[in-house]
MOPAC internal coordinates of N, CA, C and O (Angstrom, degrees):
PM7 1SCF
backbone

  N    0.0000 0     0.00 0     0.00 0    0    0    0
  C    1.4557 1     0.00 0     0.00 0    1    0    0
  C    1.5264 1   109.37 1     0.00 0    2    1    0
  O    1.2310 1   124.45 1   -49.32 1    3    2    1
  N    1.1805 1   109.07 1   130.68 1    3    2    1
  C    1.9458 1   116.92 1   174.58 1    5    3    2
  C    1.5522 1    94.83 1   -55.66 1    6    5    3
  O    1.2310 1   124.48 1   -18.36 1    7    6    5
  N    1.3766 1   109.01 1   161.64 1    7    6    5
  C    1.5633 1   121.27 1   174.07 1    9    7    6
  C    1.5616 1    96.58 1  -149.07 1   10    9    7
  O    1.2310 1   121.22 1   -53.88 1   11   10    9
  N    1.4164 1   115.28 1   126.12 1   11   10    9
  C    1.5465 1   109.99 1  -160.63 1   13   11   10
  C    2.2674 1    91.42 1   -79.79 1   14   13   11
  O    1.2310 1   127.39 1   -26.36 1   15   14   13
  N    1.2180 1   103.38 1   153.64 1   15   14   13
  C    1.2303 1   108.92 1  -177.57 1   17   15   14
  C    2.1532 1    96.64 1  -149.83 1   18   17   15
  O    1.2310 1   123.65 1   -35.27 1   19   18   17
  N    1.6193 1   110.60 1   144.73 1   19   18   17
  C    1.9903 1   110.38 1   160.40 1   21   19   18
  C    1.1609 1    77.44 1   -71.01 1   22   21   19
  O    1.2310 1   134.15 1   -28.75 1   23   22   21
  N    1.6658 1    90.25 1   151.25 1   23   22   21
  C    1.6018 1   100.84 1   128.29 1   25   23   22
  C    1.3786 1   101.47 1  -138.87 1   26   25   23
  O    1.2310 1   128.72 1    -2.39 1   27   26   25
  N    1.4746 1   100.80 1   177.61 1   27   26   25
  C    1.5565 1   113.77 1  -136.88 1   29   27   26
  C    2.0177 1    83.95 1  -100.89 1   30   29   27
  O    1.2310 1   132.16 1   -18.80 1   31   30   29
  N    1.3910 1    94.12 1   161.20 1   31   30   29
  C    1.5571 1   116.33 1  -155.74 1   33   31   30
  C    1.1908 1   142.82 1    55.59 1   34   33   31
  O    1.2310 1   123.95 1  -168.95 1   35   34   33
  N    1.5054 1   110.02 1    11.05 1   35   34   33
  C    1.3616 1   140.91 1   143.97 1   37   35   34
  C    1.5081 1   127.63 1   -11.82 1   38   37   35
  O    1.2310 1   131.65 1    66.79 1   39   38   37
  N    1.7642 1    95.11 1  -113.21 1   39   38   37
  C    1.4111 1   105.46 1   172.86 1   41   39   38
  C    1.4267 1   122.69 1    66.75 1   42   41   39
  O    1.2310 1   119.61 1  -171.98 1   43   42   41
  N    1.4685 1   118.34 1     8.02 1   43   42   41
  C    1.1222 1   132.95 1   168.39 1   45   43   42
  C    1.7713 1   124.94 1   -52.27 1   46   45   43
  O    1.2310 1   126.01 1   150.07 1   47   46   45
  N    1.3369 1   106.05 1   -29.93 1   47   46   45
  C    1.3423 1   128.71 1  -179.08 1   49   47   46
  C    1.6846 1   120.62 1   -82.84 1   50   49   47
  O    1.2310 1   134.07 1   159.68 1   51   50   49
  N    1.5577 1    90.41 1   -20.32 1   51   50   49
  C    2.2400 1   110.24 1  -147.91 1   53   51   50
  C    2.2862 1    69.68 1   -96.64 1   54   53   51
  O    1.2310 1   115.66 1  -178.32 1   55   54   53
  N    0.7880 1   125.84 1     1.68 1   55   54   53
  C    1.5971 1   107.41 1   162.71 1   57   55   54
  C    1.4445 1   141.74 1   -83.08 1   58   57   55
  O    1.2310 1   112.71 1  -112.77 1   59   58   57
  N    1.2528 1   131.38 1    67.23 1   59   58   57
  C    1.4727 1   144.99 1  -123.45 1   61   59   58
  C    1.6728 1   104.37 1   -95.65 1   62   61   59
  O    1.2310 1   122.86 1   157.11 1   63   62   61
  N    1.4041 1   112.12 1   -22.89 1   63   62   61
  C    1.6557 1    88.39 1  -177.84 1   65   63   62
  C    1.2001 1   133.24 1   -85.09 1   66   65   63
  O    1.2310 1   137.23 1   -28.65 1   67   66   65
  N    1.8656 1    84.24 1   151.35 1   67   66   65
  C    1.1159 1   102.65 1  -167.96 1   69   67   66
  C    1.5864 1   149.26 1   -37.06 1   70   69   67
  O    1.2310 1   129.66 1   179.01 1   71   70   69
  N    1.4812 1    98.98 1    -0.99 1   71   70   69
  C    1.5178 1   106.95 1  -153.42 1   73   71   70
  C    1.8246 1    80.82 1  -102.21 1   74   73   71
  O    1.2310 1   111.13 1   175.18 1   75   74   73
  N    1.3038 1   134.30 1    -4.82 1   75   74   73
  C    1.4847 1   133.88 1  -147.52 1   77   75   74
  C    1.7879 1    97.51 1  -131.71 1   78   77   75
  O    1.2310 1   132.01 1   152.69 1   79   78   77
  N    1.4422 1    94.42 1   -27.31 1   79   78   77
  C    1.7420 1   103.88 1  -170.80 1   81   79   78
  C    1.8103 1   103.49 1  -114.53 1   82   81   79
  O    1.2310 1   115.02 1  -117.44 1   83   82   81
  N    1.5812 1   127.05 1    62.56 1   83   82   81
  C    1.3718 1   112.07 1  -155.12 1   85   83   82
  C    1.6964 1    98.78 1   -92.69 1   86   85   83
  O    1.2310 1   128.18 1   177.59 1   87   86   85
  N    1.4552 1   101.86 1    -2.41 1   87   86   85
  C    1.8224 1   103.44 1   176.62 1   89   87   86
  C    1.0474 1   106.65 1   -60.61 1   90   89   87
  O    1.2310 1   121.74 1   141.86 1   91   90   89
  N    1.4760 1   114.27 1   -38.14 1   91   90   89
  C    1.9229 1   117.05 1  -141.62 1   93   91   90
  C    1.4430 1   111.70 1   -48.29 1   94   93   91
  O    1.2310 1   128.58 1   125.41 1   95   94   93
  N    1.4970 1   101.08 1   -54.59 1   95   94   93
  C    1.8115 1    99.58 1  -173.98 1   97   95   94
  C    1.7416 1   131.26 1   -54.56 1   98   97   95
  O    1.2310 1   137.67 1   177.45 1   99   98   97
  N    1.0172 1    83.37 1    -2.55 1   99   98   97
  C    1.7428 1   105.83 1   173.84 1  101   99   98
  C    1.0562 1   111.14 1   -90.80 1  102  101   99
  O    1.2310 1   105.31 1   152.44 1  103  102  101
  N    1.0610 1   144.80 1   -27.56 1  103  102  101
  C    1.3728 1   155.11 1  -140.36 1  105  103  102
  C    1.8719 1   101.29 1  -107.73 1  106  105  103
  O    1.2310 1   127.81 1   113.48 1  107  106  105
  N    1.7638 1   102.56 1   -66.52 1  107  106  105
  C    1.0836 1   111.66 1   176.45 1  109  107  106
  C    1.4929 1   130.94 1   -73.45 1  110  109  107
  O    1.2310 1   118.84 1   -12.37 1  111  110  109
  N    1.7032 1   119.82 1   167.63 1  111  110  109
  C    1.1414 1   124.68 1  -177.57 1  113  111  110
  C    1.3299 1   104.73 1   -98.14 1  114  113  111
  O    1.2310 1   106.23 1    -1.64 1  115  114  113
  N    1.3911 1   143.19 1   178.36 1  115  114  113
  C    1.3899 1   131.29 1   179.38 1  117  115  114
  C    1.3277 1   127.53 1   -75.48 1  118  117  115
  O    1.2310 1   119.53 1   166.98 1  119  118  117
  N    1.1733 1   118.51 1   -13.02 1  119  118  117
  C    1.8330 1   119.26 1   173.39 1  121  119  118
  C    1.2183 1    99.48 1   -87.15 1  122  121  119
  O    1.2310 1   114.76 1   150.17 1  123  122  121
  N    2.0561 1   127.53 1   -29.83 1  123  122  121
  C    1.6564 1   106.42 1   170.41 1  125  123  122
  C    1.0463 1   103.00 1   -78.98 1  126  125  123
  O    1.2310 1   108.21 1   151.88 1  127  126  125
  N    1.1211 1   139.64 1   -28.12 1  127  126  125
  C    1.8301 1   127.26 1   177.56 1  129  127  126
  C    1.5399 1   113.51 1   -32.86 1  130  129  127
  O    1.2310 1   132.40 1   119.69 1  131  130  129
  N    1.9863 1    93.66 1   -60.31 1  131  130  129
  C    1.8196 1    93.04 1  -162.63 1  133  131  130
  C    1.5953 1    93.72 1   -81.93 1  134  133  131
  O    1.2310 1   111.74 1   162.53 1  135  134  133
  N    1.4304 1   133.17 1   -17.47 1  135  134  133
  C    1.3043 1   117.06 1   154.88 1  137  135  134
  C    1.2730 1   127.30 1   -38.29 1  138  137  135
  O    1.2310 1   123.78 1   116.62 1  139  138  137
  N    1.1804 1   110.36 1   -63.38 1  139  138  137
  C    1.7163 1   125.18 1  -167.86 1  141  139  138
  C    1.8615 1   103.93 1   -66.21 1  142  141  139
  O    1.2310 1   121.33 1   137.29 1  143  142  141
  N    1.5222 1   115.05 1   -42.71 1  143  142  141
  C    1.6051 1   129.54 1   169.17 1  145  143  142
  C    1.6578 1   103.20 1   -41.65 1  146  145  143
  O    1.2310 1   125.27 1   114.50 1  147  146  145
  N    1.5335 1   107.49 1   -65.50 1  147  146  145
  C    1.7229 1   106.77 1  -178.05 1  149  147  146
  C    1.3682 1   106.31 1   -64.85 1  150  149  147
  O    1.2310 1   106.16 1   159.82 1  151  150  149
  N    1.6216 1   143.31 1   -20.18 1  151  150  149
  C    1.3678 1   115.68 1   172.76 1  153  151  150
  C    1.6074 1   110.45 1   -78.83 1  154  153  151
  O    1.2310 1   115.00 1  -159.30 1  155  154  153
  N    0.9639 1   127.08 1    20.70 1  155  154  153
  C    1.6597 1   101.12 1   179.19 1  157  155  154
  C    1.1798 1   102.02 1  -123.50 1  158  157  155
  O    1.2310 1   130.34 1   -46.74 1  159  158  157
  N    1.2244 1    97.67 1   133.26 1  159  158  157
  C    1.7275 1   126.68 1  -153.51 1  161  159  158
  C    2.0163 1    86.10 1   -90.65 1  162  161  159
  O    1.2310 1   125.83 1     1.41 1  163  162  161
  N    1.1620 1   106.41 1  -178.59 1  163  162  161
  C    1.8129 1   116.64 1  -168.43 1  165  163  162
  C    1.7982 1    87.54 1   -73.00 1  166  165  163
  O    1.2310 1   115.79 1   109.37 1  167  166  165
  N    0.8466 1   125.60 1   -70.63 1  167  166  165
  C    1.9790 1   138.39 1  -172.97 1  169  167  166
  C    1.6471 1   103.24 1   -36.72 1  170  169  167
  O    1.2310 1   118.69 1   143.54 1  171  170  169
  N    1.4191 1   120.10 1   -36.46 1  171  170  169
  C    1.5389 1   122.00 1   165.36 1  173  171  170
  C    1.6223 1    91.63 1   113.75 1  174  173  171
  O    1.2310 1   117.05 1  -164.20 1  175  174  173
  N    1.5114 1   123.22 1    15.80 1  175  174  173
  C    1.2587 1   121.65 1   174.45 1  177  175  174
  C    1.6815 1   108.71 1  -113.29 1  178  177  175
  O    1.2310 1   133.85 1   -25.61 1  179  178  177
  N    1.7104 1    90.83 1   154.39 1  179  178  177
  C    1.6248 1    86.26 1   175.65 1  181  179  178
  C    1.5523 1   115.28 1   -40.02 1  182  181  179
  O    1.2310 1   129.58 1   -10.76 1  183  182  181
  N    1.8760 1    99.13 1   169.24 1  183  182  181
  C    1.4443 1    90.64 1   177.42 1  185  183  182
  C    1.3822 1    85.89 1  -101.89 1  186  185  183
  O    1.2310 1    93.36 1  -149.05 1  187  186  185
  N    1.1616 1   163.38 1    30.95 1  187  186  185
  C    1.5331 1   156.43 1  -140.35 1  189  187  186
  C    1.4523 1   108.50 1  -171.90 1  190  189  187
  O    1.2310 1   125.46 1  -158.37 1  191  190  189
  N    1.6091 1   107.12 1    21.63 1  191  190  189
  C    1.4396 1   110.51 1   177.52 1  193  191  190
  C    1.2157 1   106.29 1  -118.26 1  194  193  191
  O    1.2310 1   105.84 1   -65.86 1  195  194  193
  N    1.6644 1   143.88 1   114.14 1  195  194  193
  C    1.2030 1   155.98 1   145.56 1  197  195  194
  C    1.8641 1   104.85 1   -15.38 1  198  197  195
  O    1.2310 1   124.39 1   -91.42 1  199  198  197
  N    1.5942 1   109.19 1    88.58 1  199  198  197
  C    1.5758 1    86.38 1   174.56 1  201  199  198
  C    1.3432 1   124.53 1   -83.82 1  202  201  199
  O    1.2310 1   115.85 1  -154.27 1  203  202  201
  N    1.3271 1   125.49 1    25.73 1  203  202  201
  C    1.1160 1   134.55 1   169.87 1  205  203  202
  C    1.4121 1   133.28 1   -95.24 1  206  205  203
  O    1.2310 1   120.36 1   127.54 1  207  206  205
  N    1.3948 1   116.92 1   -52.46 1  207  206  205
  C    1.6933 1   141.74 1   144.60 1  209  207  206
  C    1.6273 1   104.37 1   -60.08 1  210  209  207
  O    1.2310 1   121.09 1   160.11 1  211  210  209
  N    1.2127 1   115.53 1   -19.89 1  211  210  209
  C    1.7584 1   102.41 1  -167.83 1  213  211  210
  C    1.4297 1   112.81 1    43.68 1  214  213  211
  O    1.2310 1   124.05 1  -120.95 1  215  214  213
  N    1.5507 1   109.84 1    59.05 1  215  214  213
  C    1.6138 1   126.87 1  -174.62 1  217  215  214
  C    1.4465 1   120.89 1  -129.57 1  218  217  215
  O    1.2310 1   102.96 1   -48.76 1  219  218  217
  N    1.4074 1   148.88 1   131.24 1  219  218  217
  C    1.2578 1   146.55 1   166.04 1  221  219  218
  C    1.5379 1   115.90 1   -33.74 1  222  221  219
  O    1.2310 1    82.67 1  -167.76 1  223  222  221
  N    1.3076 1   172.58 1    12.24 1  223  222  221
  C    1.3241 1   137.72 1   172.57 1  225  223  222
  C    0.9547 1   121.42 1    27.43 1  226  225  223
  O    1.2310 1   108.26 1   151.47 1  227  226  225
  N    1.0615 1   139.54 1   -28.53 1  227  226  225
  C    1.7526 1   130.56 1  -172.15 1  229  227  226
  C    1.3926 1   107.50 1  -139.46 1  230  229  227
  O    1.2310 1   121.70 1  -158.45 1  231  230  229
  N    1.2424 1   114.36 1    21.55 1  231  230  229
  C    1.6157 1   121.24 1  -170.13 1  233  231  230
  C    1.4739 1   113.84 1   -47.24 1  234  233  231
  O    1.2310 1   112.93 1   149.58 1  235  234  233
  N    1.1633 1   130.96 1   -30.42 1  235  234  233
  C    1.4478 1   132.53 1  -175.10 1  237  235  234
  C    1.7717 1   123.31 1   -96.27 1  238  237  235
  O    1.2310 1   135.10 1   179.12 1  239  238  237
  N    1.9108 1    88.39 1    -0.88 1  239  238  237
  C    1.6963 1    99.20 1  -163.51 1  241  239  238
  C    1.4580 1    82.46 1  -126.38 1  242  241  239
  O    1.2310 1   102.97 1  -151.19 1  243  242  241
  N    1.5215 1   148.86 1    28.81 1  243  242  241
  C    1.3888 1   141.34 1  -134.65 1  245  243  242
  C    1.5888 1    87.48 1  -102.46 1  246  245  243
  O    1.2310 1   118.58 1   -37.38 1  247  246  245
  N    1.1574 1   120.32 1   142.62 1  247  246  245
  C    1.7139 1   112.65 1   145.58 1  249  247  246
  C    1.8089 1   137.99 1   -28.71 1  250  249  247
  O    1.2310 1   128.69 1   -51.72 1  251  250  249
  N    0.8384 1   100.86 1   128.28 1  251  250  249
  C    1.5473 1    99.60 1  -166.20 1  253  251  250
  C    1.5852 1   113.41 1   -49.38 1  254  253  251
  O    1.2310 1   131.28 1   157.38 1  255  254  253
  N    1.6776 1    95.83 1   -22.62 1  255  254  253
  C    1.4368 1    95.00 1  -175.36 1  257  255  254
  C    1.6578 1   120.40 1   -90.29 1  258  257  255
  O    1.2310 1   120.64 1   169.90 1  259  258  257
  N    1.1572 1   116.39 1   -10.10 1  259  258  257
  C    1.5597 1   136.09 1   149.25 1  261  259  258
  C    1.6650 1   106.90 1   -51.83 1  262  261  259
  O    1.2310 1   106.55 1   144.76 1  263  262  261
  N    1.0586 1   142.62 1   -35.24 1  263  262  261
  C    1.3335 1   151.46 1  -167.39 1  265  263  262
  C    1.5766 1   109.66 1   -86.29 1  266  265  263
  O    1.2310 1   122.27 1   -76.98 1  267  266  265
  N    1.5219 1   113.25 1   103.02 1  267  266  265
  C    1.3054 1   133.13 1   127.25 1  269  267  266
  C    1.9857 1   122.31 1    -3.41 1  270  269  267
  O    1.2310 1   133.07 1  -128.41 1  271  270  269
  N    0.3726 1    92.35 1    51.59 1  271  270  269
  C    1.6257 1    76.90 1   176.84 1  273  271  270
  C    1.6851 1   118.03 1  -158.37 1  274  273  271
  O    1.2310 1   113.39 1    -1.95 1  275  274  273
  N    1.2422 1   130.11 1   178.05 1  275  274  273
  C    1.6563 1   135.55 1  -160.19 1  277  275  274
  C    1.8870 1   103.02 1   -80.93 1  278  277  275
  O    1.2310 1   124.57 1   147.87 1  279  278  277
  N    1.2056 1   108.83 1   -32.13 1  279  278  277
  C    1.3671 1   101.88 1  -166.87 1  281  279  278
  C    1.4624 1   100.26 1   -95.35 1  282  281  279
  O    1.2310 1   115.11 1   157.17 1  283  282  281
  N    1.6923 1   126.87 1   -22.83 1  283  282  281
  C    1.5918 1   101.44 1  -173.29 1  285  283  282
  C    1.6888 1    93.48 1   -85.19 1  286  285  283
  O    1.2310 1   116.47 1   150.70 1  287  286  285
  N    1.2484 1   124.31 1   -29.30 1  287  286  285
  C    1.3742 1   121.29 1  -158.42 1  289  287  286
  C    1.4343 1   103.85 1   -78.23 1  290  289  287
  O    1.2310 1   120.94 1   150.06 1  291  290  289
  N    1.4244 1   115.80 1   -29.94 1  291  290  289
  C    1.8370 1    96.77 1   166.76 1  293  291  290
  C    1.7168 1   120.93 1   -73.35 1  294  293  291
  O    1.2310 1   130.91 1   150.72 1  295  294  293
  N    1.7151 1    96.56 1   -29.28 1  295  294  293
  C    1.8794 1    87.00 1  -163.97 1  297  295  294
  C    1.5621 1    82.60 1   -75.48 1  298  297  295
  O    1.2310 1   106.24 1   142.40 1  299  298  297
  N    1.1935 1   143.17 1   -37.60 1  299  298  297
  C    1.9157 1   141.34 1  -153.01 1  301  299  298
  C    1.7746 1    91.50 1   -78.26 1  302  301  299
  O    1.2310 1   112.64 1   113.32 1  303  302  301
  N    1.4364 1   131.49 1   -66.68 1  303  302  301
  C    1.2266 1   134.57 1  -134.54 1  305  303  302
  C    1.2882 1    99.25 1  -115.61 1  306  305  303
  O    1.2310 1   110.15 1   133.11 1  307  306  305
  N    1.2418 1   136.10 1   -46.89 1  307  306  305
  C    1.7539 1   152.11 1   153.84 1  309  307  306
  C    1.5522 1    92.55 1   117.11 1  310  309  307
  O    1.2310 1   121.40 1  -130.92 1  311  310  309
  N    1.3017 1   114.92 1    49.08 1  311  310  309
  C    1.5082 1   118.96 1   177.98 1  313  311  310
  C    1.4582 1   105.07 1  -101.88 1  314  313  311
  O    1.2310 1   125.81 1   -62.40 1  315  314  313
  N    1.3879 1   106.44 1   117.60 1  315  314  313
  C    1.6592 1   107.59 1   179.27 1  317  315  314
  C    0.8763 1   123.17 1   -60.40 1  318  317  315
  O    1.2310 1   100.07 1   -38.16 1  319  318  317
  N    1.4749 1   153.67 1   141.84 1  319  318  317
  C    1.5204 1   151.25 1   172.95 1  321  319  318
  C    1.3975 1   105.93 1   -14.87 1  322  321  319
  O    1.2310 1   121.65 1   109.03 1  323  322  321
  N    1.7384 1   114.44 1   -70.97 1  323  322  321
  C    0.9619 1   110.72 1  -127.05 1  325  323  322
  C    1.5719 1    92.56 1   -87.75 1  326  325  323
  O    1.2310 1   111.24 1  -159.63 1  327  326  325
  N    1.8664 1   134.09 1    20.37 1  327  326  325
  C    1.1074 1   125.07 1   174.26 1  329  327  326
  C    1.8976 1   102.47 1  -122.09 1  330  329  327
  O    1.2310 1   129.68 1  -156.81 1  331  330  329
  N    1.3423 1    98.93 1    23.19 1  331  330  329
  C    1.5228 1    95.15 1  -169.64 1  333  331  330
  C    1.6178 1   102.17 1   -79.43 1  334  333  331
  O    1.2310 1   112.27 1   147.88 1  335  334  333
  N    1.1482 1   132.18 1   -32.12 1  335  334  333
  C    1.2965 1   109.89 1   163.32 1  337  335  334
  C    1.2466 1   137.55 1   -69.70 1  338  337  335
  O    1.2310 1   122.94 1   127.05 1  339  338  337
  N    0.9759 1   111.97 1   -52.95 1  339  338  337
  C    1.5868 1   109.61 1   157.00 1  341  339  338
  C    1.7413 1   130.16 1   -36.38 1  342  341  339
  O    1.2310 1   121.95 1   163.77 1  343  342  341
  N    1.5121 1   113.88 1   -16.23 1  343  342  341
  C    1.3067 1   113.71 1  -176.28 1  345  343  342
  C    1.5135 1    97.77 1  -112.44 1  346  345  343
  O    1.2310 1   116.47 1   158.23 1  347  346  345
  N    1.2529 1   124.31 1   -21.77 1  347  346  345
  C    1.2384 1   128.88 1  -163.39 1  349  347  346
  C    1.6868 1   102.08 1   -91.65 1  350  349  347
  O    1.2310 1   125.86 1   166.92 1  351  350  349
  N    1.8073 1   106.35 1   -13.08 1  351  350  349
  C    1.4606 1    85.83 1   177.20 1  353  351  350
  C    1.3705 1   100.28 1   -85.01 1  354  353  351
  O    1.2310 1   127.90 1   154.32 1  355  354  353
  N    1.2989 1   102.39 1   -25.68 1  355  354  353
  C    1.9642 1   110.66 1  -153.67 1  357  355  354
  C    1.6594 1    87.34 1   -76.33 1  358  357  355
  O    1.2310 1   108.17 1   178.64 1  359  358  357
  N    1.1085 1   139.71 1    -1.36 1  359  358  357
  C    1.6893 1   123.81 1   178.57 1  361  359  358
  C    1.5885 1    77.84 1  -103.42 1  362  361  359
  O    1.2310 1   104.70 1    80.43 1  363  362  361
  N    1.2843 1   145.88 1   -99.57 1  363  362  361
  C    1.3863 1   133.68 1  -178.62 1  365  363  362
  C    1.6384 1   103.51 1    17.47 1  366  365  363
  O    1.2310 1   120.32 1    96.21 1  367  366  365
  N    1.4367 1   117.00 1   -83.79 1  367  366  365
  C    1.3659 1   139.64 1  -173.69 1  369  367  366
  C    1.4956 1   103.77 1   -27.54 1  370  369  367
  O    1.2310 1   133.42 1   117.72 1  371  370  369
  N    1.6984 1    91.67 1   -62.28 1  371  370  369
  C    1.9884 1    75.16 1  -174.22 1  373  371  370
  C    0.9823 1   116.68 1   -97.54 1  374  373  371
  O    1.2310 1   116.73 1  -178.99 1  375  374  373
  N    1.3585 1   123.82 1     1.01 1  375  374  373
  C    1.4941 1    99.66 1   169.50 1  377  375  374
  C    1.7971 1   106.34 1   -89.80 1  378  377  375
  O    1.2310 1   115.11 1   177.58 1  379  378  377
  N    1.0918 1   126.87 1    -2.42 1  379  378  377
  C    1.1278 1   105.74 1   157.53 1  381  379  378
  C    1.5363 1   134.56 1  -101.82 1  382  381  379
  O    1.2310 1   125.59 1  -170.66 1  383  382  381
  N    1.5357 1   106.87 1     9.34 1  383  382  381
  C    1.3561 1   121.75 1   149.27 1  385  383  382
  C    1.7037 1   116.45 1   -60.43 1  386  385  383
  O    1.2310 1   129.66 1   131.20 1  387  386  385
  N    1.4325 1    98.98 1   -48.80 1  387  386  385
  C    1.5250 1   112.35 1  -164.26 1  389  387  386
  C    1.5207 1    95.87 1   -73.63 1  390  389  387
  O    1.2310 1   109.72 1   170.90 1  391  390  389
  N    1.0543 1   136.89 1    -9.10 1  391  390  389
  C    1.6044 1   128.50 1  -157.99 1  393  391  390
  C    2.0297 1    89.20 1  -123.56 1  394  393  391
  O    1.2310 1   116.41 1   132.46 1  395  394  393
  N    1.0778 1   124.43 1   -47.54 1  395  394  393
  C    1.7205 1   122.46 1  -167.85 1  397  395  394
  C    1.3925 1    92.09 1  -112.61 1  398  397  395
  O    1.2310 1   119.39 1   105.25 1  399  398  397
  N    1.1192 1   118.76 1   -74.75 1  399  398  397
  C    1.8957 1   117.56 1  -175.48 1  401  399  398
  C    2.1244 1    85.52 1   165.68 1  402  401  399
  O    1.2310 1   138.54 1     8.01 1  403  402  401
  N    1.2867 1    81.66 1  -171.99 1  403  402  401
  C    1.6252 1    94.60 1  -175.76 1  405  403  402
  C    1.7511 1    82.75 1   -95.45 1  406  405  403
  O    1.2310 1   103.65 1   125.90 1  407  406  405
  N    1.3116 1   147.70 1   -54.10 1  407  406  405
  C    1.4464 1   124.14 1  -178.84 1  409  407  406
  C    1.3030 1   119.31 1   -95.97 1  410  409  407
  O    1.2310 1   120.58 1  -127.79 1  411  410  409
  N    1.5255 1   116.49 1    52.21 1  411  410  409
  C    1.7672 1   130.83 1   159.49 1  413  411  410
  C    1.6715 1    91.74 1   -81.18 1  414  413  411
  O    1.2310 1   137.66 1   -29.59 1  415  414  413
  N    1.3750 1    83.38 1   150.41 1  415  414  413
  C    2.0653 1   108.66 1   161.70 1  417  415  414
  C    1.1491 1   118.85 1   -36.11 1  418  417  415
  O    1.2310 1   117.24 1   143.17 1  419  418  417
  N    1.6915 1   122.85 1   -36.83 1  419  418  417
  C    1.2259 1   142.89 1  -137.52 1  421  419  418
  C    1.8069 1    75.94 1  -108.10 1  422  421  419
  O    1.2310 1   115.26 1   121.18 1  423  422  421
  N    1.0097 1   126.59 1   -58.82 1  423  422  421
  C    1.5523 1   118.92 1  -151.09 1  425  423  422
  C    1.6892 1    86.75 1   -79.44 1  426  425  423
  O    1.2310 1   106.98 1   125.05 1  427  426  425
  N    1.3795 1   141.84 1   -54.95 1  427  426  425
  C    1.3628 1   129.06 1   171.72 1  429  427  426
  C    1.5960 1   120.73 1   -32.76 1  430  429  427
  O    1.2310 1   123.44 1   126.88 1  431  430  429
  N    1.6012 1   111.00 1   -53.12 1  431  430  429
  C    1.2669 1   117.92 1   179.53 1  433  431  430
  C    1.2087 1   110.27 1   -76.27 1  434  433  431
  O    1.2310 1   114.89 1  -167.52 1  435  434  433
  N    1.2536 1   127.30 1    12.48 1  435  434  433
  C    1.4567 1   113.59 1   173.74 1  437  435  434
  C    1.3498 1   104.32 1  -115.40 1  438  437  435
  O    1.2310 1   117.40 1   165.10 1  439  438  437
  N    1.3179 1   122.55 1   -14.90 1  439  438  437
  C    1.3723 1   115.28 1  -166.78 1  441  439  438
  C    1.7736 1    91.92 1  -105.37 1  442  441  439
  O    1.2310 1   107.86 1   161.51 1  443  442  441
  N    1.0486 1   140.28 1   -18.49 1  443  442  441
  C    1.0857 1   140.69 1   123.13 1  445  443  442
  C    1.8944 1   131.43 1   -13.16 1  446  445  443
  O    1.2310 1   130.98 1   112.84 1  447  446  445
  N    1.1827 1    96.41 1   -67.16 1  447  446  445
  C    1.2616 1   101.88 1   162.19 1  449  447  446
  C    1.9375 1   118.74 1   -59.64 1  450  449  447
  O    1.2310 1   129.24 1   120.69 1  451  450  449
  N    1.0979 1    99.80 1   -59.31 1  451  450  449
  C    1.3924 1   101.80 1  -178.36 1  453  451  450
  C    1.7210 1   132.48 1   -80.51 1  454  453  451
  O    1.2310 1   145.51 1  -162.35 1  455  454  453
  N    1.4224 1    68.00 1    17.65 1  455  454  453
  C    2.6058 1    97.60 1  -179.21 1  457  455  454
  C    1.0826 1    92.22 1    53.78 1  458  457  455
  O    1.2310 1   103.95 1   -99.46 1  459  458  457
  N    1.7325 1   147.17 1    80.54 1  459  458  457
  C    1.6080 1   138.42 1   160.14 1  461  459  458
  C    1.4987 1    82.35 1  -104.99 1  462  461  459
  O    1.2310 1   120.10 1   180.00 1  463  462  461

């Protein structure tokens, strides 16, 4: 069974504009709105993403809504626990289709990581 896992030099996800992300405002409450508004840098990428490493800067201080896990993804997305991996790889998937292609390095090494 896949088990969704980051991996590092990614950054497939840290690409926020709006014209690419038109769910988001639905999702959020109004302090993550103007949260999520101040991360996007002019390019439509975080401003707190290493574009070199393709790495977080603030990975441990990140917005809740950047975070992987059972409790933001049901109250944000209404995804029950027990399907959060399975959805959490398949959003992984396309946004790193949508950002390299489905046969970039990044989409091999990720599906790699996650045994597809």
């Amino acid at each position: 069974m896949a088990t969704w896992q980051c991996i590092k030099g990614c950054g497939a996800c840290c690409y926020l504009d709006l014209e690419e992300r038109t769910e988001v405002p639905g999702y959020l409450n109004a302090e993550e709105w103007d949260t999520y508004l101040g991360l996007i840098g002019e390019d439509g990428w975080c401003i707190h993403l290493d574009p070199v490493n393709r790495e977080c800067r603030i990975y441990d201080q990140r917005p809740r809504f950047c975070r992987v896990n059972p409790e933001v993804f049901q109250s944000l997305y209404g995804v029950p626990p027990e399907e959060l991996n399975e959805f959490a790889i398949d959003c992984c998937r396309e946004h790193i289709d949508d950002m390299y292609g489905d046969r970039s390095l990044e989409r091999l090494r990720y599906d790699q990581a996650v045994s597809i």
